[in-house]
ChimeraX commands (.cxc) that place a marker at each C-alpha (Angstrom):
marker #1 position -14.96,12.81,8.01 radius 0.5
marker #1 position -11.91,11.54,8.63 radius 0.5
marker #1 position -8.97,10.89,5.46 radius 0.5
marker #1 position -7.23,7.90,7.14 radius 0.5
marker #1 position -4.15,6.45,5.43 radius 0.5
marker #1 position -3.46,10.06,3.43 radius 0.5
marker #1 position -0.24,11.91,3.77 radius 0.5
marker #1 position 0.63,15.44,2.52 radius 0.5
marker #1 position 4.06,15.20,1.94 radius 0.5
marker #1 position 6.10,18.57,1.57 radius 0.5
marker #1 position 9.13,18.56,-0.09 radius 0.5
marker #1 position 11.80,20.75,1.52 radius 0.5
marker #1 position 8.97,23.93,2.57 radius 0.5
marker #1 position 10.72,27.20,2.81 radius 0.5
marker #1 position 7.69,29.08,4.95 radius 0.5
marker #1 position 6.38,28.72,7.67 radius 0.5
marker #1 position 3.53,30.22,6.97 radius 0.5
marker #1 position 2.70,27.97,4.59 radius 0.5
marker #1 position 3.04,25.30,6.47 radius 0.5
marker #1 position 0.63,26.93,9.06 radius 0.5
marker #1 position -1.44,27.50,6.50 radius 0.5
marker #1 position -1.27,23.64,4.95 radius 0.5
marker #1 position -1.84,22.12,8.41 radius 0.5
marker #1 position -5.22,24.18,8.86 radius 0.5
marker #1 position -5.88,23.15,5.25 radius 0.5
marker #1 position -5.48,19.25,6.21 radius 0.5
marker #1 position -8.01,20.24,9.65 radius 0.5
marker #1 position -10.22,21.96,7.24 radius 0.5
marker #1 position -11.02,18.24,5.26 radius 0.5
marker #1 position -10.37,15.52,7.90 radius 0.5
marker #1 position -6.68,14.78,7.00 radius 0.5
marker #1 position -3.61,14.62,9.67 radius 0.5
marker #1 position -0.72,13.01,8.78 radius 0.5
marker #1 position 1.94,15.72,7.40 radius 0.5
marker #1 position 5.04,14.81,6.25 radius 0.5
marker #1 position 8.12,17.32,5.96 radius 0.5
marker #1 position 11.32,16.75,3.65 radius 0.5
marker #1 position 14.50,18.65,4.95 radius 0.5
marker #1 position 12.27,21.47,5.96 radius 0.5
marker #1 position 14.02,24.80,4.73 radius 0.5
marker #1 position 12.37,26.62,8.09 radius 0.5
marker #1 position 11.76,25.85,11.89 radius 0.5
marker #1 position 8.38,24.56,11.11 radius 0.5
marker #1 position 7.67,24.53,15.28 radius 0.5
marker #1 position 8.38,28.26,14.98 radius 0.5
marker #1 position 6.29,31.00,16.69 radius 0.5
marker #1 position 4.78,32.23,12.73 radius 0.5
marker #1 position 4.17,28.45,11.48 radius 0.5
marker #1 position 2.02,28.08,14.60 radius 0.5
marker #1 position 0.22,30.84,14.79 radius 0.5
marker #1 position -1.06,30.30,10.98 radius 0.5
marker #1 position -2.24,26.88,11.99 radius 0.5
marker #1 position -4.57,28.42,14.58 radius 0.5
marker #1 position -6.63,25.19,15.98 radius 0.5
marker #1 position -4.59,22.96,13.84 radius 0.5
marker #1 position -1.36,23.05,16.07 radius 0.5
marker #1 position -1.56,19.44,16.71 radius 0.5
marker #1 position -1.08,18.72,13.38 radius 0.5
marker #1 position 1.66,20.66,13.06 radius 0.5
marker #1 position 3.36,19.62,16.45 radius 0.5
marker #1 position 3.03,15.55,14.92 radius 0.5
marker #1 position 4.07,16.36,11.96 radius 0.5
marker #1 position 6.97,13.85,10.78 radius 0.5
marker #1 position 10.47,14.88,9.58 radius 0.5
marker #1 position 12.24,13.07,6.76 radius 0.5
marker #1 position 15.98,13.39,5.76 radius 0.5
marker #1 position 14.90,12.75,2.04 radius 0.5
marker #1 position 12.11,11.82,0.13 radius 0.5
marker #1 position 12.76,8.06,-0.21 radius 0.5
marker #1 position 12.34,7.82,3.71 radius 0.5
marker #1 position 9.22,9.40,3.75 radius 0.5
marker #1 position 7.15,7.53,1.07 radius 0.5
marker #1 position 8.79,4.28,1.81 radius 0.5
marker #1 position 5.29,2.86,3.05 radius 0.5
marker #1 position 3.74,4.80,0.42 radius 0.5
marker #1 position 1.14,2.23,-2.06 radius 0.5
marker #1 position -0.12,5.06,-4.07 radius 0.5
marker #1 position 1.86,8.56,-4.60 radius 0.5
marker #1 position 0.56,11.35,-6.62 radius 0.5
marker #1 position 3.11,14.29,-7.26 radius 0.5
marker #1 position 2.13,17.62,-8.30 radius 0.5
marker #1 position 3.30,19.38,-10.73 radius 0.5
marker #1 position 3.05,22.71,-13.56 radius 0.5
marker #1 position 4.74,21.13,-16.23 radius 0.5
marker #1 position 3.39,20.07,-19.55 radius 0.5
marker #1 position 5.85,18.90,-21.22 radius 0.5
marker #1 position 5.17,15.44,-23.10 radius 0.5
marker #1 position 7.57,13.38,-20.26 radius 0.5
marker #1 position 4.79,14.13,-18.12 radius 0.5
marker #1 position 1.53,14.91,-20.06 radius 0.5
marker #1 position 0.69,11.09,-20.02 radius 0.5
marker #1 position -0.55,10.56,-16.42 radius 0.5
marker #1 position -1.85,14.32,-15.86 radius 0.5
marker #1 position -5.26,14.37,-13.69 radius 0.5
marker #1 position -6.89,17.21,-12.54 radius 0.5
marker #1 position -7.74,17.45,-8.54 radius 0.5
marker #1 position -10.84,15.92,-9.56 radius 0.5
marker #1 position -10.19,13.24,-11.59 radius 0.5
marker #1 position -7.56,12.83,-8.64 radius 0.5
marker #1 position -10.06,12.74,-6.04 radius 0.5
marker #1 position -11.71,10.26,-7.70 radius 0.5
marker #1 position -8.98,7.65,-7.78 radius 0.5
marker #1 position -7.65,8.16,-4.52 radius 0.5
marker #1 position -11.47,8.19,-3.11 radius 0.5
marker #1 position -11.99,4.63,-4.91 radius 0.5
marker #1 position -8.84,3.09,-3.90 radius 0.5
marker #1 position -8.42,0.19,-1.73 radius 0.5
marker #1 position -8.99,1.33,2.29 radius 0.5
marker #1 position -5.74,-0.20,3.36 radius 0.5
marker #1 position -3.55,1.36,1.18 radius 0.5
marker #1 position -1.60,4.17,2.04 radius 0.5
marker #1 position -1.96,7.58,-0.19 radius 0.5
marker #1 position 0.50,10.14,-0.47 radius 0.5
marker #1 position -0.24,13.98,-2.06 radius 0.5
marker #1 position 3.97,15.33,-3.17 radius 0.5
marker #1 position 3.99,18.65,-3.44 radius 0.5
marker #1 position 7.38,20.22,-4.34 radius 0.5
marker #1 position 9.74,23.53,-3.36 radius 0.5
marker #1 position 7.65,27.02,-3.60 radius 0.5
marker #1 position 10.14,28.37,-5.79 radius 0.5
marker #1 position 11.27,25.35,-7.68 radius 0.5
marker #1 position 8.29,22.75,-7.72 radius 0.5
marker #1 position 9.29,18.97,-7.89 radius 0.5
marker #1 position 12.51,17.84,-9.30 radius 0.5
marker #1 position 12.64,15.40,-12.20 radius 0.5
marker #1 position 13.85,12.44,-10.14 radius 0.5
marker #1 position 11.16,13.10,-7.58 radius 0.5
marker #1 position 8.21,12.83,-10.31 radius 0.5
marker #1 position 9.42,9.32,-10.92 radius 0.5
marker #1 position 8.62,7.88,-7.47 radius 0.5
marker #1 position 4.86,8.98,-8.72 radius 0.5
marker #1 position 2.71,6.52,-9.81 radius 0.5
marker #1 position 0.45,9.49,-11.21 radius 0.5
marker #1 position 0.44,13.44,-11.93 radius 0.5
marker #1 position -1.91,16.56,-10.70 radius 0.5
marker #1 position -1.60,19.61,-12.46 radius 0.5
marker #1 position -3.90,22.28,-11.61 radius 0.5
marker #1 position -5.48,24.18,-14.55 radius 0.5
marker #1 position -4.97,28.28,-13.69 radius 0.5
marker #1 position -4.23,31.24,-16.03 radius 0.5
marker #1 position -1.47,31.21,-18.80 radius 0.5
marker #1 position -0.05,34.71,-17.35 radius 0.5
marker #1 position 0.80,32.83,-13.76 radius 0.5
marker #1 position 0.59,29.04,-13.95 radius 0.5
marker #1 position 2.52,27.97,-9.93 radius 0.5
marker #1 position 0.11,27.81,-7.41 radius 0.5
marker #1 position 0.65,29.05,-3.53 radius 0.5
marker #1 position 2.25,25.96,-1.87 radius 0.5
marker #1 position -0.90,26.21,0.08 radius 0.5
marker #1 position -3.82,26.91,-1.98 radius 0.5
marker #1 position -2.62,24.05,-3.90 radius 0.5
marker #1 position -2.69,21.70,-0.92 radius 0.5
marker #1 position -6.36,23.80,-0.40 radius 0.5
marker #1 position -7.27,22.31,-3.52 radius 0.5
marker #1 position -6.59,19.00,-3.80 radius 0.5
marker #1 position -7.67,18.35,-0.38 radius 0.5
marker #1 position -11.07,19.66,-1.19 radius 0.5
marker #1 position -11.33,17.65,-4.17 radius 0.5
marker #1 position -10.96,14.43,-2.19 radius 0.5
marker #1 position -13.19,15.97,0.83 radius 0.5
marker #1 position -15.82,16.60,-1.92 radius 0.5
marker #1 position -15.58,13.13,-3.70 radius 0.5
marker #1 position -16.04,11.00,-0.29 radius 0.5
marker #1 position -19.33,12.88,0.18 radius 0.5
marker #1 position -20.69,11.79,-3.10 radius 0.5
marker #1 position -23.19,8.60,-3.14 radius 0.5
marker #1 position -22.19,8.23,-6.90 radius 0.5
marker #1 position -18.32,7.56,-5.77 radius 0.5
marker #1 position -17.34,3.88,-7.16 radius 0.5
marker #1 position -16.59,0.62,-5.26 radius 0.5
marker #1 position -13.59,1.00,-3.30 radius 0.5
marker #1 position -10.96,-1.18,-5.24 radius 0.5
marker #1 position -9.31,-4.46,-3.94 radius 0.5
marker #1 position -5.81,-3.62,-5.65 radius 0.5
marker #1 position -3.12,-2.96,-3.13 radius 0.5
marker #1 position 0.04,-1.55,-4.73 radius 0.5
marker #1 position 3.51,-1.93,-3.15 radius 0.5
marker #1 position 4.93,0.36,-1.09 radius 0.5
marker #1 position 7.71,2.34,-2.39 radius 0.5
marker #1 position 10.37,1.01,-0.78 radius 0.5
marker #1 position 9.57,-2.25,-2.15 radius 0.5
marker #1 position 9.09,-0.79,-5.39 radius 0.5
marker #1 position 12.39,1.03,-5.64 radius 0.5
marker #1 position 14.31,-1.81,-4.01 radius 0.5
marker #1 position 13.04,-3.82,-7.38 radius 0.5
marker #1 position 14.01,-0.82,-9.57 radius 0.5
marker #1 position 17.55,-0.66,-8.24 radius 0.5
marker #1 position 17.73,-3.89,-8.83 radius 0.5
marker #1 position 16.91,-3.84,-12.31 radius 0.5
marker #1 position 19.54,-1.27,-12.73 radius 0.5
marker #1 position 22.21,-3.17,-11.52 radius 0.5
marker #1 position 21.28,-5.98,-13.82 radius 0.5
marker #1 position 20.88,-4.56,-16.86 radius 0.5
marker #1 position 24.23,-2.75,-16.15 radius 0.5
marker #1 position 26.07,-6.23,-15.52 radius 0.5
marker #1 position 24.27,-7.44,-18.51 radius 0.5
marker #1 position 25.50,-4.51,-20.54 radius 0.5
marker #1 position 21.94,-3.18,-21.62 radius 0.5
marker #1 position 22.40,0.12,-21.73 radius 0.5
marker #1 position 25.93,0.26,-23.90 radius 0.5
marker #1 position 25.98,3.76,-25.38 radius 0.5
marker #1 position 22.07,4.64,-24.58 radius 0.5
marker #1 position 21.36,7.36,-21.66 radius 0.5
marker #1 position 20.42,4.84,-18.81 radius 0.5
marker #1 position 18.68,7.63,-16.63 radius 0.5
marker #1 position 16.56,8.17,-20.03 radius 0.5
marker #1 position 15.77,4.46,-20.36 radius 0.5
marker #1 position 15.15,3.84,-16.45 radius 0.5
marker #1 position 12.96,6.85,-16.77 radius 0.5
marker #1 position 10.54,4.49,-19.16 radius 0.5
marker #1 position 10.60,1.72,-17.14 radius 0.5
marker #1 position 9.39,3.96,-13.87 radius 0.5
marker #1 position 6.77,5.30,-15.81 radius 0.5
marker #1 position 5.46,1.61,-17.23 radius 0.5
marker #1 position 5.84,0.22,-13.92 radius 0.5
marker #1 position 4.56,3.42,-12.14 radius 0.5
marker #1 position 1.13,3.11,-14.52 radius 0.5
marker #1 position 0.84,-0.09,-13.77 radius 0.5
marker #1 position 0.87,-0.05,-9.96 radius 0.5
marker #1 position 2.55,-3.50,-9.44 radius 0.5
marker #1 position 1.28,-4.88,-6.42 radius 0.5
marker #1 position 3.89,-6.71,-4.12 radius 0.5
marker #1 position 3.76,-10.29,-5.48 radius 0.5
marker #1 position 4.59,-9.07,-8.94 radius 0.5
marker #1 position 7.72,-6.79,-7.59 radius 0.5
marker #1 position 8.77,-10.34,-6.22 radius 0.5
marker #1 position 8.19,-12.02,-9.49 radius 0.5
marker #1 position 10.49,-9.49,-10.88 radius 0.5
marker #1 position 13.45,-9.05,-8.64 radius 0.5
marker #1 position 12.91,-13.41,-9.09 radius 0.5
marker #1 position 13.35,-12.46,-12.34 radius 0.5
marker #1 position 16.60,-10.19,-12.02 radius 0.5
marker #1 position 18.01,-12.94,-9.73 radius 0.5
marker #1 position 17.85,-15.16,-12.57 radius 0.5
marker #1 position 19.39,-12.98,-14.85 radius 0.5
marker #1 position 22.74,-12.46,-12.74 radius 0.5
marker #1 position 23.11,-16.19,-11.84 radius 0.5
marker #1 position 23.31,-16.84,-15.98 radius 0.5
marker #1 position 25.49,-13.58,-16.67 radius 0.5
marker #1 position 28.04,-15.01,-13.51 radius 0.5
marker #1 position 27.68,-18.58,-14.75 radius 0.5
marker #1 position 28.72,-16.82,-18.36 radius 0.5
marker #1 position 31.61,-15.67,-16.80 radius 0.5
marker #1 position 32.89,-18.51,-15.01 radius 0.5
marker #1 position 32.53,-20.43,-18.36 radius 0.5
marker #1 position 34.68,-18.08,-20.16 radius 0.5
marker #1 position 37.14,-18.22,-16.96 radius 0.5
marker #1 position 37.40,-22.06,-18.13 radius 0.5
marker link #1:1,2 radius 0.2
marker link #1:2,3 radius 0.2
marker link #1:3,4 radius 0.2
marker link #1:4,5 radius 0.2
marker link #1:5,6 radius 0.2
marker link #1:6,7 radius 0.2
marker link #1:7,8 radius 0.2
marker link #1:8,9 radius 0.2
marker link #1:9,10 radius 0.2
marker link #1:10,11 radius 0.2
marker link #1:11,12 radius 0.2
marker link #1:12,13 radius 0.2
marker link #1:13,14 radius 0.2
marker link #1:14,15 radius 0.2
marker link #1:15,16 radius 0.2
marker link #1:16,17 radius 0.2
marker link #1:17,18 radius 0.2
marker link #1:18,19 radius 0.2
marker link #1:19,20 radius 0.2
marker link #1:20,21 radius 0.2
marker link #1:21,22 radius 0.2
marker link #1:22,23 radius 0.2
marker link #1:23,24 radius 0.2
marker link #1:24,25 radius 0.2
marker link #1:25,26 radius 0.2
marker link #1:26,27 radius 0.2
marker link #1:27,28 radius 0.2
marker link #1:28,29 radius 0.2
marker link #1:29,30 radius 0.2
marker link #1:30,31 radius 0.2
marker link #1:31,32 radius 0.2
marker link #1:32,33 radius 0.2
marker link #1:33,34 radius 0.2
marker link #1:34,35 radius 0.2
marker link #1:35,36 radius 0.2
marker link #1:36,37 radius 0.2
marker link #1:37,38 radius 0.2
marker link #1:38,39 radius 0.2
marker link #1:39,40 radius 0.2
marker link #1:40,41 radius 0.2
marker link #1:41,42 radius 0.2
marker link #1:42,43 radius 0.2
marker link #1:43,44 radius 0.2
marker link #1:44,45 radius 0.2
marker link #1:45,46 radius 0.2
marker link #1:46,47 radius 0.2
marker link #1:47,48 radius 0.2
marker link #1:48,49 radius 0.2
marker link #1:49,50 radius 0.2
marker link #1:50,51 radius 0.2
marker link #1:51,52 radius 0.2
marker link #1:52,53 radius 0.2
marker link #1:53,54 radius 0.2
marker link #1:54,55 radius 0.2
marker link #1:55,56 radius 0.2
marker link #1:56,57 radius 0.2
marker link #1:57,58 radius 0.2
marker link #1:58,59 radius 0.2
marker link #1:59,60 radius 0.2
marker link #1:60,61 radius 0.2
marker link #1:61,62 radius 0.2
marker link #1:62,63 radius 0.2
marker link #1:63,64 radius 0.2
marker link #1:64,65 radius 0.2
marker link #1:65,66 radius 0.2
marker link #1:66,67 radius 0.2
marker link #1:67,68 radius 0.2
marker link #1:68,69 radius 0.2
marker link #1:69,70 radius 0.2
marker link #1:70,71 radius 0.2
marker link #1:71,72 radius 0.2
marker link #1:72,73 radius 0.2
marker link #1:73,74 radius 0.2
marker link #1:74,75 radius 0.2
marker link #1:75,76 radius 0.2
marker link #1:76,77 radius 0.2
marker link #1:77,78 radius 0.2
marker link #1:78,79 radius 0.2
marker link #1:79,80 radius 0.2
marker link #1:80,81 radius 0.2
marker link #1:81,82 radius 0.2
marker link #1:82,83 radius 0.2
marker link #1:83,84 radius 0.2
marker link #1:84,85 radius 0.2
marker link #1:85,86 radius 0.2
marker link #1:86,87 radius 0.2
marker link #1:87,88 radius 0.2
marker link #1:88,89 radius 0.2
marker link #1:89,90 radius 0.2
marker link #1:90,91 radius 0.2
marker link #1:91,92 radius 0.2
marker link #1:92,93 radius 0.2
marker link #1:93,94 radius 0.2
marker link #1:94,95 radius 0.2
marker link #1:95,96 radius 0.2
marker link #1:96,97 radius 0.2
marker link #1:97,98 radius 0.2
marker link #1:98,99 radius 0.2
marker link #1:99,100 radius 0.2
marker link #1:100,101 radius 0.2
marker link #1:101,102 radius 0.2
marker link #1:102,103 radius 0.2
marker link #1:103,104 radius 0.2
marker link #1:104,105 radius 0.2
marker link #1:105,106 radius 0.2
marker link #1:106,107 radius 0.2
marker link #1:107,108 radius 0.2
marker link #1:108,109 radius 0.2
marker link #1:109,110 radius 0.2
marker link #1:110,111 radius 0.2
marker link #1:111,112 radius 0.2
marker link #1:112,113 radius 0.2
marker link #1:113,114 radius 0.2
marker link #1:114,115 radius 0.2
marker link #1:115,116 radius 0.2
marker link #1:116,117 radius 0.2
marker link #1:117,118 radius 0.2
marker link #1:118,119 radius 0.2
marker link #1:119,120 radius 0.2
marker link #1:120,121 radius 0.2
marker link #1:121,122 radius 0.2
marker link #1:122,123 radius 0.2
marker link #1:123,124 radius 0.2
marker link #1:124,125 radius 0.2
marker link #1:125,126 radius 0.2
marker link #1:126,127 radius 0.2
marker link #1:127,128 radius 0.2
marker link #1:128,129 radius 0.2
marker link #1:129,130 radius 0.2
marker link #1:130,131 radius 0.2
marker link #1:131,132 radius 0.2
marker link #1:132,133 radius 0.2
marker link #1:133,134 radius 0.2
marker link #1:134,135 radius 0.2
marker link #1:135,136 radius 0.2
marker link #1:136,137 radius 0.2
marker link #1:137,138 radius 0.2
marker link #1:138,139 radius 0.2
marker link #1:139,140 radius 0.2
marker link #1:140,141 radius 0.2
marker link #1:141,142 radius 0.2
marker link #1:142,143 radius 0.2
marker link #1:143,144 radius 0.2
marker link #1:144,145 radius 0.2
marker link #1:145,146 radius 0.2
marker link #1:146,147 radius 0.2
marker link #1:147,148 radius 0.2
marker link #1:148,149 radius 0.2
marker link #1:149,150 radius 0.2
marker link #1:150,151 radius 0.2
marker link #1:151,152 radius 0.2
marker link #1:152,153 radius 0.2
marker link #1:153,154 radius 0.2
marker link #1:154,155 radius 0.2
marker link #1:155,156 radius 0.2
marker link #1:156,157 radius 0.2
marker link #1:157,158 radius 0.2
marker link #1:158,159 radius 0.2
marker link #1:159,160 radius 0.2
marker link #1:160,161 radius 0.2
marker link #1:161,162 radius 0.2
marker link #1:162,163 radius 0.2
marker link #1:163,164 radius 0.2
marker link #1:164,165 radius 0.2
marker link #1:165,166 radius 0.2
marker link #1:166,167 radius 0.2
marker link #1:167,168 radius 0.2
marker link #1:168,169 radius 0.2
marker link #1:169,170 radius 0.2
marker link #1:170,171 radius 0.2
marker link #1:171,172 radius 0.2
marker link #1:172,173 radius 0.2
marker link #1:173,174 radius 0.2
marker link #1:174,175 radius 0.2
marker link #1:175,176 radius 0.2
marker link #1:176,177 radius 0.2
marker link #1:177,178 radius 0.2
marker link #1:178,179 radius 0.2
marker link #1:179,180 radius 0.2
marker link #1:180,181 radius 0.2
marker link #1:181,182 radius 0.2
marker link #1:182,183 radius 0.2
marker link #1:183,184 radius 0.2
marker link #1:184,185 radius 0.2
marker link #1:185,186 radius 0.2
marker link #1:186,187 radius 0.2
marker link #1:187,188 radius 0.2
marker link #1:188,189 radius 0.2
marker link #1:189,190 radius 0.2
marker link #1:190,191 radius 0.2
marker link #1:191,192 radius 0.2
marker link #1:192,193 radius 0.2
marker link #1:193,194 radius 0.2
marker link #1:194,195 radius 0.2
marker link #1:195,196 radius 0.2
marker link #1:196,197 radius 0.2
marker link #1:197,198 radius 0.2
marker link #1:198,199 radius 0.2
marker link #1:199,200 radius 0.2
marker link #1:200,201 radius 0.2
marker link #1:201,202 radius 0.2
marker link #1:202,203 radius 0.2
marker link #1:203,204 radius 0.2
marker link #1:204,205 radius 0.2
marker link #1:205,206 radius 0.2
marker link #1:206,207 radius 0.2
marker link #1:207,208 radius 0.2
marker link #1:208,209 radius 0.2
marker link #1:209,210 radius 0.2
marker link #1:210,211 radius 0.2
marker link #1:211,212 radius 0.2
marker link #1:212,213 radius 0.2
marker link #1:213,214 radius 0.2
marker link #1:214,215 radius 0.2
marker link #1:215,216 radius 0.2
marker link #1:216,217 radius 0.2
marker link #1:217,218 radius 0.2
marker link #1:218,219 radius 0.2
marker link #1:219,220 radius 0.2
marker link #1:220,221 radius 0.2
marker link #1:221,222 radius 0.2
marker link #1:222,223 radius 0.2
marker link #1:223,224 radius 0.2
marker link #1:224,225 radius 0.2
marker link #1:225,226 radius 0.2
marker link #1:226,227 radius 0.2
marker link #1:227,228 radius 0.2
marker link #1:228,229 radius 0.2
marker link #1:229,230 radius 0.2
marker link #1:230,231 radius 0.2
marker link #1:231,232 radius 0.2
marker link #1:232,233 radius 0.2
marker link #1:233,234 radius 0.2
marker link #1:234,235 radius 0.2
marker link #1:235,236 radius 0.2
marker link #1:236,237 radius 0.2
marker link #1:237,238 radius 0.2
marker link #1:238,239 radius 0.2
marker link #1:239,240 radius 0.2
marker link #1:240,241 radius 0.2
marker link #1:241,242 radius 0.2
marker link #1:242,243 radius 0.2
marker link #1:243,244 radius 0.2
marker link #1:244,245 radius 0.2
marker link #1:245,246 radius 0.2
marker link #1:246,247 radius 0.2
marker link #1:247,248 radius 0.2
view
């Protein structure tokens, strides 16, 4: 079975054996597009390939972004992974298989992306906000990081697992916007509320950080980011049309 419209996206992967390994991991459970973010290694290298084994063609197609914005900007539904439990986070933790279930039951057209961060570093703070939702695999307290991967391994059979089931739900009709669409609202929004003086003393990255997670949870489809940056439109024509009164 075939995972159409799911992308394992790799944030800057520093061996190529693991990304050998992850592309025979995505021929394993029906899944081809791989996505690589300022690769640390020649991922076309002779040790890459030879731990993809019948999986080279995966690894030959796979896509190279300059940064992470580039390569989810089509990106409806993006679930990063993550070890931390800290409570900035805990809110939208799923397991792989509460995971699996959501991505399994969302709607066909949408496009699904699976971030998974640096082997030695994980996922930076600003790259867990362009998630709409959280995996964190349960292990051992004495070694909590996963193998870049096993964790891929895991996830992937999750989802694999779940589109066998006959008890899987209806697949949904809800089509989120795609990132770029989303982050072009959220920029935006930032540049408002700076012109409208919103932030004052507060920590803006701290506030924008709640507003990514509301609208993140919510999933805003496209008409509503349009609603919104409407909104923000109307916002700067009153705070110039302030100014020009005061000008007078």
């Amino acid at each position: 079975m075939k995972h159409t419209n799911l992308a394992i996206i790799l944030v800057e992967p520093q061996g190529p054996l693991n990304i050998g390994s992850v592309c025979r991991t995505m021929q394993n459970f029906g899944c081809n597009d791989l996505r690589l973010v300022n690769p640390r290694t020649d991922h076309l290298g002779e040790a890459a390939q030879l731990m993809a084994v019948k999986a080279g063609h995966i690894l030959k197609e796979a896509k190279v972004f300059p940064d992470l914005d580039a390569a989810i900007g089509d990106i409806n539904l993006l679930f990063g992974t993550t070890r931390r439990f800290g409570k900035r986070y805990r809110e939208t933790f799923m397991t792989p298989d509460q995971a699996a279930v959501r991505i399994n039951g969302r709607n066909p057209a949408s496009h699904c992306g699976l971030l998974f961060g640096r082997e030695d570093k994980g996922l930076t703070n600003e790259e867990l906000d362009r998630c709409h939702h959280f995996i964190a695999i349960p292990t051992s307290g004495e070694l909590a990081s996963l193998n870049l991967a096993q964790a891929v391994n895991i996830c992937l059979y999750e989802i694999y697992r779940h589109s066998l089931s006959e008890s899987n739900l209806p697949a949904s009709d809800w089509l989120p916007a795609p990132a770029d669409e989303l982050e072009g609202m959220l920029q935006h929004m930032r540049a408002s509320l700076f012109k409208l003086g919103f932030f004052k003393d507060n920590n803006p990255d701290h506030i924008l950080h709640t507003f990514r997670r509301i609208f993140g949870r919510t999933e805003l489809n496209s008409r509503e980011v349009s609603i919104l940056r409407g909104l923000w439109n109307c916002l700067d024509k009153l705070k110039s049309a302030h100014k020009s009164d005061k000008v007078q």
